[in-house]
Structure formats: structure tokens, C-alpha cells
DSSP file (Angstrom, degrees, kcal/mol; ACC not computed):
  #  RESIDUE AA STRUCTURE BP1 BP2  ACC     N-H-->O    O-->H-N    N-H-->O    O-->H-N    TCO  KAPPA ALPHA  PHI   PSI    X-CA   Y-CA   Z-CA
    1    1 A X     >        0   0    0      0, 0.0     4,-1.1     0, 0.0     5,-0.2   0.000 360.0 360.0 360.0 -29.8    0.0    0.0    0.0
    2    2 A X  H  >  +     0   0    0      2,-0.2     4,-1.5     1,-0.2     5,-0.1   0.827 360.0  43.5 -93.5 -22.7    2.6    2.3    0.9
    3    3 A X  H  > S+     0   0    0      1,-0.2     4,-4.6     2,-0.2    -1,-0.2   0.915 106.4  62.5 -63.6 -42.0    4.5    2.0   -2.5
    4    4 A X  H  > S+     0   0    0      2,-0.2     4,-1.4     1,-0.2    -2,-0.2   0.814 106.6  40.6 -58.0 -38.0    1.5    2.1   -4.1
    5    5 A X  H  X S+     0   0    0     -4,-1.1     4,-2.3     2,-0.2     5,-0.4   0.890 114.2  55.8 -88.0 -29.5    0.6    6.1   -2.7
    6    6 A X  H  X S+     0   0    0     -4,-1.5     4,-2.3     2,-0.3     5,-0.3   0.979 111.0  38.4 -83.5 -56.4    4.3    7.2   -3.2
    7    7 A X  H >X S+     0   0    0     -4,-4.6     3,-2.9     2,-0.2     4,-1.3   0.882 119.7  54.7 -56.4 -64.5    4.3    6.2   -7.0
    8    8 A X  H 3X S+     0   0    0     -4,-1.4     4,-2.4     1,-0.3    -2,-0.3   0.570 110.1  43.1 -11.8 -79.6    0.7    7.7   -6.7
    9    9 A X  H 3X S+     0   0    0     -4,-2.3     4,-1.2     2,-0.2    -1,-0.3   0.589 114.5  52.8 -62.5 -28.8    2.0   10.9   -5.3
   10   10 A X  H <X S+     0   0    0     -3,-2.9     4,-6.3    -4,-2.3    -1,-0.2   0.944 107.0  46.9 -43.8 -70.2    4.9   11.1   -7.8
   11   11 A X  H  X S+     0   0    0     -4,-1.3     4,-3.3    -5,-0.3     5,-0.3   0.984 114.5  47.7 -47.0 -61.8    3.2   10.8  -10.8
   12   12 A X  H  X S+     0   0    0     -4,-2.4     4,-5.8    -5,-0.4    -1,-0.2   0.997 105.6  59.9 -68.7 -40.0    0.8   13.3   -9.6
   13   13 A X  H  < S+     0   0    0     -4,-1.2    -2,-0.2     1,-0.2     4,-0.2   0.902 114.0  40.1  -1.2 -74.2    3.7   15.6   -8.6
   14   14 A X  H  < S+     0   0    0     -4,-6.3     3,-0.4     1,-0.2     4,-0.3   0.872 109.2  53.5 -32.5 -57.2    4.8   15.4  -12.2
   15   15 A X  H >X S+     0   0    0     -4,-3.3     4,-1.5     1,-0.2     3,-0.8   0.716 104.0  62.8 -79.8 -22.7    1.7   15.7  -13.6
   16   16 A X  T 3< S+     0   0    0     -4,-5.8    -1,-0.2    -5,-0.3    -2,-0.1   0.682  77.1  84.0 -79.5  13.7    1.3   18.8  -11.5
   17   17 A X  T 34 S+     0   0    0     -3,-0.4    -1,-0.2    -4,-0.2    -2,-0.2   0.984 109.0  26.6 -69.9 -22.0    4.2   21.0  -13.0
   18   18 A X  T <4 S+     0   0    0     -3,-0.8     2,-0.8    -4,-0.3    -1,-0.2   0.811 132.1  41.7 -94.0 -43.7    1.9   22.1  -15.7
   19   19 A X    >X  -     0   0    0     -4,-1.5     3,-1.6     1,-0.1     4,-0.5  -0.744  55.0-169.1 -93.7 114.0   -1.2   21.7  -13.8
   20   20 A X  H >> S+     0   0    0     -2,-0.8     4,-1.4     1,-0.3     3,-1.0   0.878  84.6  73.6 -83.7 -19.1   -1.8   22.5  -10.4
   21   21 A X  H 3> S+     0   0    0      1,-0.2     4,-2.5     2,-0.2    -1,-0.3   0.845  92.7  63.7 -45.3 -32.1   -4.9   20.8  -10.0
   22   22 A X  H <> S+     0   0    0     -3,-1.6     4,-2.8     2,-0.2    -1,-0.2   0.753  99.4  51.7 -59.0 -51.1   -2.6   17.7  -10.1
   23   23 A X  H <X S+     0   0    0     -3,-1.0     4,-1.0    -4,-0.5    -2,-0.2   0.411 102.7  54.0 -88.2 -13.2   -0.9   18.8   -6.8
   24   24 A X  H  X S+     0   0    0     -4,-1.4     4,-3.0     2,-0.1     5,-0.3   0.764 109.8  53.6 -91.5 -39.0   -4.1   19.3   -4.9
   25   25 A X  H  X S+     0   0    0     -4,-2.5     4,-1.1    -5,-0.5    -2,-0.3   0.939 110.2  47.2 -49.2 -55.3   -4.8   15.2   -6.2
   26   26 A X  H >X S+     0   0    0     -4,-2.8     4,-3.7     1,-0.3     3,-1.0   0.907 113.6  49.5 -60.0 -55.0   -1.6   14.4   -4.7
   27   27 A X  H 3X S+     0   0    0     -4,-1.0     4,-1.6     1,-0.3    -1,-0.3   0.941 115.9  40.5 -40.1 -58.3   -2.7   16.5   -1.4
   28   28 A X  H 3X S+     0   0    0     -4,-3.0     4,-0.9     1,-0.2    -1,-0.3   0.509 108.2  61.1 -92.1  13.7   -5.8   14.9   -1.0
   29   29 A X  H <X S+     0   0    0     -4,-1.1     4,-3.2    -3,-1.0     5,-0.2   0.832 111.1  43.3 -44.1 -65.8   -4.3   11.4   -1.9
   30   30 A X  H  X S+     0   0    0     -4,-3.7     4,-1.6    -5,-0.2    -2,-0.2   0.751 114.3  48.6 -68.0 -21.5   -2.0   11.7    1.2
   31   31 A X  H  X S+     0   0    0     -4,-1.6     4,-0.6    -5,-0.3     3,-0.4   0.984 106.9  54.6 -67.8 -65.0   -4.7   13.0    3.3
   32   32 A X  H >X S+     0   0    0     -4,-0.9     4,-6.7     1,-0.3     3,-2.3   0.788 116.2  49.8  -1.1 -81.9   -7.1   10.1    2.2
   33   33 A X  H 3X>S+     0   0    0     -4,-3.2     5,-1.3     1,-0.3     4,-0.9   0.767 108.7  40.1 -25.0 -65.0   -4.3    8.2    3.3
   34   34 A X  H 3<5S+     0   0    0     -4,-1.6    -1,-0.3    -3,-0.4    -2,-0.2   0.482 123.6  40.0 -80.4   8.3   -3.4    9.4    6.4
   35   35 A X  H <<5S+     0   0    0     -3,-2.3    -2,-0.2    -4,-0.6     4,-0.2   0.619 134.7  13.7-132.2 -62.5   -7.0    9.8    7.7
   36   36 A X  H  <5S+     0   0    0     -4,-6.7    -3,-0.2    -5,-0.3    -2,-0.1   0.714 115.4  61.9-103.0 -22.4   -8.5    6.4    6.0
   37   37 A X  T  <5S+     0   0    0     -4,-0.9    -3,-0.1    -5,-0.4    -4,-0.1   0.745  92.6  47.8 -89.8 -19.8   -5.8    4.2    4.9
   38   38 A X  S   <S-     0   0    0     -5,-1.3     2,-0.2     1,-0.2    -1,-0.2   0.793  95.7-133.7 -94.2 -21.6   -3.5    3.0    7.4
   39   39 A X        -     0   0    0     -4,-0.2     2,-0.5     3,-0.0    -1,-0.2  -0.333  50.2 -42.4 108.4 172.2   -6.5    1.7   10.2
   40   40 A X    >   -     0   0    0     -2,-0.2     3,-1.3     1,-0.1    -4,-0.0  -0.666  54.3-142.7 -40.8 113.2   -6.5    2.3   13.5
   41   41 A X  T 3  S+     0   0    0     -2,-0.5    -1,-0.1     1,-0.3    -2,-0.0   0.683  96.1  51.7 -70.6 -27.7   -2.9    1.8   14.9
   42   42 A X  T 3  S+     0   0    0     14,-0.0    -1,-0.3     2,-0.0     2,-0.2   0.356  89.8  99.1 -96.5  13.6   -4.0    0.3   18.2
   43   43 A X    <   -     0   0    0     -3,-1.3     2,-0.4     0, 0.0     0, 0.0  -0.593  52.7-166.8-112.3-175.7   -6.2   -2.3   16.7
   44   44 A X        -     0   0    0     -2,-0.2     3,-0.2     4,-0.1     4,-0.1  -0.979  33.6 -92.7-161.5 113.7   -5.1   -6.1   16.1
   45   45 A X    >   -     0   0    0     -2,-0.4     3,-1.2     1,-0.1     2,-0.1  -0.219  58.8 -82.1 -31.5 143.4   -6.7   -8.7   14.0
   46   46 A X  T 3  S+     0   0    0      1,-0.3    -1,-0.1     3,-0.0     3,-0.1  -0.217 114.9  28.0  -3.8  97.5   -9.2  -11.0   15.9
   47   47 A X  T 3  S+     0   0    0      1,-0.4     2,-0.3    -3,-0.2    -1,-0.3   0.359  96.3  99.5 127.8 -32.0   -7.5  -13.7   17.6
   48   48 A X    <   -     0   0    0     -3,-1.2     2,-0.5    -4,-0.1    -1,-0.4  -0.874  51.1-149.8-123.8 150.2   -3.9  -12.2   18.5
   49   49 A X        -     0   0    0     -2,-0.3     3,-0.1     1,-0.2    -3,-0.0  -0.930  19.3-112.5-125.7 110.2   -2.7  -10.8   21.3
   50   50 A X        -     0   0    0     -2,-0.5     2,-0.3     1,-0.1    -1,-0.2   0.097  35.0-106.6 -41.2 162.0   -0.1   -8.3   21.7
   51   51 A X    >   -     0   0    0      1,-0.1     3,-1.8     2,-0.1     2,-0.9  -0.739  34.5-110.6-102.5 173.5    3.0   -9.0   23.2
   52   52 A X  T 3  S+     0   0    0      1,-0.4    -1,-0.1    -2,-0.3    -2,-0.1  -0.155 106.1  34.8 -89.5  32.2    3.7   -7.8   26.7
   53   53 A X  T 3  S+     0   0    0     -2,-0.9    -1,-0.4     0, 0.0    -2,-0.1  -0.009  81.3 111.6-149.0  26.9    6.1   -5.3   26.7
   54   54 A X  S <  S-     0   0    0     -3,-1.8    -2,-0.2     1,-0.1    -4,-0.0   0.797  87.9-117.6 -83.1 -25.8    5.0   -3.8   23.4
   55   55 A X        +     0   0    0     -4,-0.5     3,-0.1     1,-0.1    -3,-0.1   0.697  55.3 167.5 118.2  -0.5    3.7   -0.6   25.2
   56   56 A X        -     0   0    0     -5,-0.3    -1,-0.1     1,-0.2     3,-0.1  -0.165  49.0-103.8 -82.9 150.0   -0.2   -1.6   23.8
   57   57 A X        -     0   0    0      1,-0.1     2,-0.2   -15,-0.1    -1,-0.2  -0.254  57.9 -87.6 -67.2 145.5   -3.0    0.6   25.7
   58   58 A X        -     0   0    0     -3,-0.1    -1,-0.1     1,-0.1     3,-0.1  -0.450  26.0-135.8 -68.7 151.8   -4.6   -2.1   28.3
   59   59 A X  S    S-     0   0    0     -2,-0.2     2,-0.4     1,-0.2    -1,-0.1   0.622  83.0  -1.1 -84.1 -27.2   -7.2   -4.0   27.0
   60   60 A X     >  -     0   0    0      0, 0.0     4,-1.9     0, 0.0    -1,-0.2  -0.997  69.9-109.6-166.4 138.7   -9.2   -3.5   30.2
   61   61 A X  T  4 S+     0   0    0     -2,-0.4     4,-0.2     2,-0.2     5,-0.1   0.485 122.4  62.6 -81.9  19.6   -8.9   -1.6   33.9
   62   62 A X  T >> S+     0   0    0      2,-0.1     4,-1.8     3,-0.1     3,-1.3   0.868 105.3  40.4 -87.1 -55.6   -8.7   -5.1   35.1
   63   63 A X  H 3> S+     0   0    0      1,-0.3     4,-3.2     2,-0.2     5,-0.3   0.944 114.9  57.2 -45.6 -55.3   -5.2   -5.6   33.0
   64   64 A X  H 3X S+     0   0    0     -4,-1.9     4,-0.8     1,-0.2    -1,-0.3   0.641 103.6  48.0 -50.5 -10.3   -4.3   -2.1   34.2
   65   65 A X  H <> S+     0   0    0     -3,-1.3     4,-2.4     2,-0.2    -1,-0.2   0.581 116.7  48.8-120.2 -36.1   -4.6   -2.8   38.2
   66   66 A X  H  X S+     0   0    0     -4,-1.8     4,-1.4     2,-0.2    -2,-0.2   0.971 109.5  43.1 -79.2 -33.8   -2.5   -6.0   37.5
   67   67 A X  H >X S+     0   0    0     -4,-3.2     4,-2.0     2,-0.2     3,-1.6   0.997 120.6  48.9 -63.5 -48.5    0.3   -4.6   35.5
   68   68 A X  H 3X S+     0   0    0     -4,-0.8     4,-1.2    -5,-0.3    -2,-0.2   0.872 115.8  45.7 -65.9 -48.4    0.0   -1.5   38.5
   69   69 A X  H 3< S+     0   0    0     -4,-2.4    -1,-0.3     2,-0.2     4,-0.2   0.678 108.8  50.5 -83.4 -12.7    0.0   -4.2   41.2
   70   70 A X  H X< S+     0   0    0     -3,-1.6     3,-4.3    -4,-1.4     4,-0.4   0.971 113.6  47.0 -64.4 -59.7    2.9   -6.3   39.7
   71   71 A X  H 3X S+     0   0    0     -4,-2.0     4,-1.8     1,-0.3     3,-0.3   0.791 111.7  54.6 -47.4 -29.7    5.3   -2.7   39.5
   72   72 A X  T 3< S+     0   0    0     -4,-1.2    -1,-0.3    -5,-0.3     4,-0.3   0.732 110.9  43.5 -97.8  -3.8    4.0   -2.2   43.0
   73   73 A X  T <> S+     0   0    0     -3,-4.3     4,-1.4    -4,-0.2    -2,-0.2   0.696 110.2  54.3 -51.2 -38.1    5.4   -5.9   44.0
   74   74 A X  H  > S+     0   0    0     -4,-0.4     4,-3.2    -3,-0.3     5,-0.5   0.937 114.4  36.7-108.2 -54.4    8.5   -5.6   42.4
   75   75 A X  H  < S+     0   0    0     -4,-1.8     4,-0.3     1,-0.2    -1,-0.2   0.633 112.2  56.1 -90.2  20.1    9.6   -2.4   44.0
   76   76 A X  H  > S+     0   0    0     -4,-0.3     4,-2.8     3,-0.1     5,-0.2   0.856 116.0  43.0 -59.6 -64.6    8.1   -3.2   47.5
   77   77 A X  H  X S+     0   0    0     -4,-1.4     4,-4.2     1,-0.2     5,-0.5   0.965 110.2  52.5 -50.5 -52.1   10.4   -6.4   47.0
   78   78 A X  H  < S+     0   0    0     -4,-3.2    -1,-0.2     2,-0.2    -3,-0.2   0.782 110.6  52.2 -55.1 -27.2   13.5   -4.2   45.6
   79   79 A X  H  4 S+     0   0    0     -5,-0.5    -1,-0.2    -4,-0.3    -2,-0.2   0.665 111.7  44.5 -80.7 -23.8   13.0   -1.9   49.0
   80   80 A X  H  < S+     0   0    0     -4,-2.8     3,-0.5     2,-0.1    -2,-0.2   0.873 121.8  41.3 -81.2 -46.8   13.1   -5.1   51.3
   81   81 A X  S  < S+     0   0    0     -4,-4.2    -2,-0.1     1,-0.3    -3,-0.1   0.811 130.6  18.7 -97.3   5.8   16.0   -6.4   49.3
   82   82 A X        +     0   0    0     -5,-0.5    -1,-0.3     1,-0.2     3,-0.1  -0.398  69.8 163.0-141.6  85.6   18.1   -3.4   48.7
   83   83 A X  S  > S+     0   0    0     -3,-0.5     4,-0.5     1,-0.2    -1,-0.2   0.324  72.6  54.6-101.3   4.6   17.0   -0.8   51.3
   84   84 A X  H  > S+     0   0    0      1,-0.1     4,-1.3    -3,-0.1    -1,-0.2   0.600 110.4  40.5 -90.0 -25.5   19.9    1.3   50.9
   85   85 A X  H  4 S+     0   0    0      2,-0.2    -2,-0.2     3,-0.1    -1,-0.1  -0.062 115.4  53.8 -79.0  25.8   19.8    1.9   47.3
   86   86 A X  H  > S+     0   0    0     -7,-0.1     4,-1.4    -3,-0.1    -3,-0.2   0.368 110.6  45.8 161.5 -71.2   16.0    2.2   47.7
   87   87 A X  H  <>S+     0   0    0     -4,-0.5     5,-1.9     1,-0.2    -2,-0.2   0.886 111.6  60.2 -77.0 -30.8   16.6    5.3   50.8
   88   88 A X  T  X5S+     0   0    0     -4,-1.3     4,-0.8     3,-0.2    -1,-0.2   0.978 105.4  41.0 -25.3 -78.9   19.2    6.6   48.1
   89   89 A X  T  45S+     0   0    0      1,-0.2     2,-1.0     2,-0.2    -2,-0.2   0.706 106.6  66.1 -41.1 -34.3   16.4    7.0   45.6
   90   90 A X  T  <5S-     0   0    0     -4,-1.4    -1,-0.2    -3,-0.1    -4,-0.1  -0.685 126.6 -91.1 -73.1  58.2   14.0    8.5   48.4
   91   91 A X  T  45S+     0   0    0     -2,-1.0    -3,-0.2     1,-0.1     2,-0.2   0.743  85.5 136.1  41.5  27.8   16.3   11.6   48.8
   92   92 A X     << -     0   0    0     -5,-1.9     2,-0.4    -4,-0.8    -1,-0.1  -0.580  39.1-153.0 -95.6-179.1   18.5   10.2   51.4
   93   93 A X        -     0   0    0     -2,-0.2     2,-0.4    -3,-0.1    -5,-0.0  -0.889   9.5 -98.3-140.3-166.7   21.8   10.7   51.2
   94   94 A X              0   0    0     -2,-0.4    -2,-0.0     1,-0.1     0, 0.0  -0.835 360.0 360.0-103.6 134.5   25.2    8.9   52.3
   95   95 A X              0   0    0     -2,-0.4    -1,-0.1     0, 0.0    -2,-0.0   0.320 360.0 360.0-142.9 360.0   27.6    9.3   54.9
């Protein structure tokens, strides 16, 4: 698809050095495009599942409160096991 609008948008390019009419097709080609053609970026065929560190909006607040309650496991745990790098990070400082 995307080869397909750039010769599109060449050709009319061309076609507009005598015509300008040419260069508004090309404009509203690219608009078309960028408004109708590419889909919805966050959506995913039927069936597949993002993978888990791809950054993908949560699916659900139920998936948000678990990803938010793992990060709040892991540095609960990282403050039991390293509680001086941990009061570091807190403003403390070292002596």
C-alpha cells in the first residue's frame, strides 16, 4: 500500500508541474491516506494478542490494576532487598 501512494504521489507531482490541479490530487491522496488508509494503529486482528512489553494501551482496567500491582510488587520487593539503594532513591543521602 505504501509504495502504491508514493508512486501515486509522484506521478501526480509530475503531472502537477503544468497543472496544479494535479498537486491538490496528490494532497488529498496523502490526506485520504493518512486519515482512512492505514487503520487504526492500536487495533489487532481477531484472535492475537499483543506481546507484553509492546507498550499496547490495556485492554481493560482489570489488566491495568495488575500490571499497577505487579510494578508495585516488584519495588516493594526491591525496597526489602536493597533498602539502601531504595533510601538513596528516596532523597536520602550517604555518609
Amino acid at each position: 500500500m505504501r509504495g502504491t501512494l508514493a508512486t501515486g504521489t509522484v506521478v501526480l507531482v509530475i503531472l502537477g508541474i503544468g497543472n496544479h490541479l494535479w498537486w491538490l490530487a496528490a494532497v488529498v491522496l496523502l490526506y485520504l491516506y493518512a486519515t482512512h488508509g492505514r487503520g487504526s494503529p492500536g487495533t489487532a486482528p481477531p484472535g492475537t494478542t499483543p506481546p507484553a512489553g509492546s507498550g499496547a494501551p490495556p485492554d481493560s482496567y482489570r489488566a491495568y490494576r495488575e500490571r499497577r500491582d505487579r510494578q508495585a510488587r516488584w519495588e516493594r520487593r526491591y525496597r526489602r532487598e536493597r533498602p539502601r539503594e531504595a533510601w538513596q532513591e528516596r532523597g536520602g543521602s550517604t555518609k
